[in-house]
Legacy VTK file of the C-alpha trace (Angstrom):
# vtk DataFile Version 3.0
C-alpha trace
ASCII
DATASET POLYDATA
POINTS 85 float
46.637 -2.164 -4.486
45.432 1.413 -4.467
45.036 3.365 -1.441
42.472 6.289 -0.599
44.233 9.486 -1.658
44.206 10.274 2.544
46.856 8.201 2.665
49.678 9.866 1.088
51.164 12.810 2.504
50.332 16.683 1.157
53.784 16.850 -0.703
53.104 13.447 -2.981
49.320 14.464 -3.237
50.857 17.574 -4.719
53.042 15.863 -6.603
50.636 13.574 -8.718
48.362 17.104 -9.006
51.576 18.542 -10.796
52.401 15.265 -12.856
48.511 14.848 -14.221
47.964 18.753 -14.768
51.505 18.882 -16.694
50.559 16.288 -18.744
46.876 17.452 -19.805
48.930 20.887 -20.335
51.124 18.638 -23.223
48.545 16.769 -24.654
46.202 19.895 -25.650
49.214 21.808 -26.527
50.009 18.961 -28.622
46.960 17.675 -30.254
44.516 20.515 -30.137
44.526 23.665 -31.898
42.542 26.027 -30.185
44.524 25.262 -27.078
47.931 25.789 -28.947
46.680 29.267 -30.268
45.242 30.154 -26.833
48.656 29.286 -25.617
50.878 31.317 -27.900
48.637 34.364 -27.743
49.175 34.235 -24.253
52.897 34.046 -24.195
52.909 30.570 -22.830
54.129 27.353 -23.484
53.456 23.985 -20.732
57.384 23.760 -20.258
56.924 27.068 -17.841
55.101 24.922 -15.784
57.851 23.719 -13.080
55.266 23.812 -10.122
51.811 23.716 -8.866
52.034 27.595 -8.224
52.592 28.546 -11.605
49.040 26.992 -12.264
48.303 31.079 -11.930
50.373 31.531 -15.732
48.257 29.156 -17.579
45.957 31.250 -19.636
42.303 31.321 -18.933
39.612 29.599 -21.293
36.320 31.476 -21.389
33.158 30.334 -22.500
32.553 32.236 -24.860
36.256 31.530 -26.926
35.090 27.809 -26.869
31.518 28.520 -28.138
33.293 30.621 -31.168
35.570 28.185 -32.208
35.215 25.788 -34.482
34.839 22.076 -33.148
37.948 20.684 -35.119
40.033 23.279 -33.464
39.195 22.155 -29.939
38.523 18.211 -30.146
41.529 16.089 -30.249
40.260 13.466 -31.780
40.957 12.922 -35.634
37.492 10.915 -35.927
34.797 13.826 -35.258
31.790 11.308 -36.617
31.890 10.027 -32.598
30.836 13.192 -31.668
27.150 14.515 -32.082
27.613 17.673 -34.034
LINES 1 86
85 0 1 2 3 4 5 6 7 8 9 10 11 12 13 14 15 16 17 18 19 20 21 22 23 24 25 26 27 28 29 30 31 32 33 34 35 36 37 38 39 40 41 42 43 44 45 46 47 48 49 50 51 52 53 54 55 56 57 58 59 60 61 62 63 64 65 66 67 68 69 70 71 72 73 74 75 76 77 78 79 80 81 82 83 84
């Protein structure tokens, strides 16, 4: 049984906020391209994140860099038919 998130206590709310963010910082590291090269231009790499303050180091995505790059680069998916191109 699941309980509303108002009943766990500030440090374990901020511990599953550091275990779900590290993880989405692995995956696109991982599996998508654009966020690999946005992460090495930056100097960064998800293993230098060790707690929720250094959320401030992860490099910024803008607009604009996702509009420019190609769809294959930022999907991380290897079957693009499911999306509507």
């Amino acid at each position: 049984m699941k309980f509303p998130i108002n009943f766990y206590s500030r440090k374990c709310i901020e511990h599953l906020q550091y275990k779900k963010l590290r993880k989405i910082l692995y995956y696109a590291y991982e599996h998508s391209e654009f966020y690999r090269n946005l992460y090495r231009a930056n100097g960064y790499h998800p293993n230098q994140f060790r707690t929720l303050a250094d959320v401030i180091n992860i490099p910024i995505v803008r607009r604009r860099d996702l509009r420019n790059a190609p769809v294959e680069q930022i999907v991380t998916c290897d079957d693009l038919s499911k999306f509507h191109l």
